[in-house]
N, C-alpha and C positions, 0 to 999 in steps of 0.2 A: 470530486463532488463532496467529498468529508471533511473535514477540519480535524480529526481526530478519532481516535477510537472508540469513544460513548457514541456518537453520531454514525460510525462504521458500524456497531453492533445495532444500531436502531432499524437501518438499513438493511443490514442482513437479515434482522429480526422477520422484517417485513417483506424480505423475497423466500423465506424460505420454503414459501410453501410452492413460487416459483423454484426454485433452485432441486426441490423433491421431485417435481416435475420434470422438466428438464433430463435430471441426472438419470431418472427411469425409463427414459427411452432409449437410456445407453446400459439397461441394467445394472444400475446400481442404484442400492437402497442409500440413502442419505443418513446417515447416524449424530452427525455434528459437524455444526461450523465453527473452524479455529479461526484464528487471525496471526498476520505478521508485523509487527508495531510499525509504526507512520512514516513516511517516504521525507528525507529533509533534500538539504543542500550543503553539500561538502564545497569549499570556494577558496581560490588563492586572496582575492578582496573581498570585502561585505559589499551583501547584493542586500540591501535594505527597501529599495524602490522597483516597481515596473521598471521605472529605466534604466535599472542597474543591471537588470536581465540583456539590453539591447546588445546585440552583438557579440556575446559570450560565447564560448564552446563548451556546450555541455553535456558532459557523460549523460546518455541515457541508456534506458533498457525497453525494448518492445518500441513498437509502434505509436502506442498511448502516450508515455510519458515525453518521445519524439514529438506529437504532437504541442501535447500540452509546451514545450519547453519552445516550440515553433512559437507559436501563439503568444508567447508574453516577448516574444523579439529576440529569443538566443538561438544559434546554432545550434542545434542536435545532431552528437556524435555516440552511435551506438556500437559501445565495447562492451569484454565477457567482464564479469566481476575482477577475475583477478588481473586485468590488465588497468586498474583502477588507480593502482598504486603509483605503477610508474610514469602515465598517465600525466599525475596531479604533480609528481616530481621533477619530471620533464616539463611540464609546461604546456603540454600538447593539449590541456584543456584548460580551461579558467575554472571550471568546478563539474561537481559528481553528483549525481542526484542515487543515495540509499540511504539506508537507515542510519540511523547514529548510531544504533548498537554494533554497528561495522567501526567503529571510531579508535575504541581502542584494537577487536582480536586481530584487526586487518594495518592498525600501526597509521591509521589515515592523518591520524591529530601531529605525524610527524611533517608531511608533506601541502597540509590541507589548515590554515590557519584560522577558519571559518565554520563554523557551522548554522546554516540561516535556516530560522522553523518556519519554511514557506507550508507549509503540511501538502506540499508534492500530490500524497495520497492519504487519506486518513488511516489505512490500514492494508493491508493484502488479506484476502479472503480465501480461506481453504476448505478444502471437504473431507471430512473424513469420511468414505462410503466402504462398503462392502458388495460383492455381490452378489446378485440375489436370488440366483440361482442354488450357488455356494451355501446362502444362509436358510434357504429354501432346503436343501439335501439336508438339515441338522435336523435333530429331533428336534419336538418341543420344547423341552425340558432346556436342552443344551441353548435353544435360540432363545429361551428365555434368561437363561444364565447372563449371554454374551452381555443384552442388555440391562439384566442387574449390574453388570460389570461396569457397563459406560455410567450408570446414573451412581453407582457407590464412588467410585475413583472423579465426577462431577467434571469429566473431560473437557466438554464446552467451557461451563463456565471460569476452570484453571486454566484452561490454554489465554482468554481472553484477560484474565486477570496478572497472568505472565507476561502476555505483552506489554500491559499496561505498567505494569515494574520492572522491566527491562526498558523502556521507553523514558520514566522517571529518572531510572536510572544512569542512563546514557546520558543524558541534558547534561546532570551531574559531574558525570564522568569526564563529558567533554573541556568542562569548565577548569576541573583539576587537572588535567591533560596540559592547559594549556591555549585550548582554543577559548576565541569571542563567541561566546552564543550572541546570535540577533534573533533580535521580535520585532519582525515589520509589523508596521503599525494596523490596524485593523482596517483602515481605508485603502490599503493597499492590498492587502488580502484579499477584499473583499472585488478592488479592482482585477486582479489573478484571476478568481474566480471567477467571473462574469468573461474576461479573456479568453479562458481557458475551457466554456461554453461551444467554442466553432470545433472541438476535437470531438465531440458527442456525435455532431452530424458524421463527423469522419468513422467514428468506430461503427451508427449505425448502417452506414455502406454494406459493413462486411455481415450485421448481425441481424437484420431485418427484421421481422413480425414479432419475432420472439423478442430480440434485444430491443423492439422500442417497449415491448408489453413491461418488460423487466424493468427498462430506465423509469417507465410510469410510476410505477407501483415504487423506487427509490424516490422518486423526484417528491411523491405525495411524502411518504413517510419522513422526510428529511424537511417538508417546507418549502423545498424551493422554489 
């Protein structure tokens, strides 16, 4: 649904009052939402087009991304992280779908000659929570500490800002590595996206009342 990390945090911005929600009926207080930088494509050839995707095998991870990679015409093959490597070296896949900041500590730019910025996912979304029971037993004093602690040290906005510079970075990195970065063009992107629309229905199967109220409330803050 994101293109990238400005558009992820707009998104997040705008469930979080969903997401407070949510996480309190499992007692935990919500403190801050982190992020993990954007989902690419690790490739033995450049997948520059829709039809570059057809027939591909491609590393996933979850059900989602299985979708999504259903839906633009490739195979979806879901392996653990570290079977990535050999994976992409053997052959046994045409490409990987994670982060480029996997590129160099994971050695990918050895076996993996591509890296295509489909934006997969604009971001992975985390929680930092506490709970609230836990935070409920502290004195005042101390519960008010905790959270002078979060807003002095500006935890949300570094962690969001860190991925965005390890994201920069990696692009980079991949370049001097070695690899072709590609930039499908925007009508192709934009084709992905509208594709990759039938996986929505799919996840709301499992997520019902709640995950259509949530995907609302992203679909409005995003535009789409």
């Amino acid at each position: 649904m994101t293109g990238g990390l400005d558009e992820h945090r707009k998104a997040a911005n705008a469930l979080r009052p969903f997401f407070t929600e949510q996480l309190a009926k499992r007692g935990l207080k919500l403190l801050a939402i982190n992020a993990w930088p954007t989902q690419q494509l690790f490739s033995l050839a450049p997948i520059k087009t829709i039809g570059d995707w057809k027939g591909k095998k491609i590393r996933v991870y979850g059900a989602d991304s299985a979708n999504t990679a259903r839906a633009l015409g490739a195979a979806p093959l879901s392996l653990g992280f570290g079977e990535v490597y050999t994976a992409l070296e053997k052959k046994t896949v045409d490409g990987a779908i994670t982060s480029a900041t996997n590129a160099e500590p994971m050695k990918f730019f050895e076996v993996a000659k591509f890296i295509n910025y489909w934006h997969i996912a604009g971001a992975g979304s985390e929680w930092f929570v506490v709970n609230q029971k836990a935070l409920d037993g502290l004195p005042k004093d101390l519960q008010q500490v905790v959270m002078d602690a979060l807003k002095e040290v500006r935890l949300e906005d570094k962690e969001w800002e860190d991925a965005a510079a390890w994201d920069t970075r990696a692009k980079q990195r991949c370049a001097e590595l070695g690899m072709s970065v590609i930039e499908p063009g925007k009508d192709e992107i934009e084709k992905a996206r509208k594709l990759a629309r039938t996986g929505w229905d799919t996840w709301l199967t499992r997520t019902g009342a709640d995950g259509k109220r949530g995907m609302d409330m992203a679909v409005k803050a995003l535009g789409r």
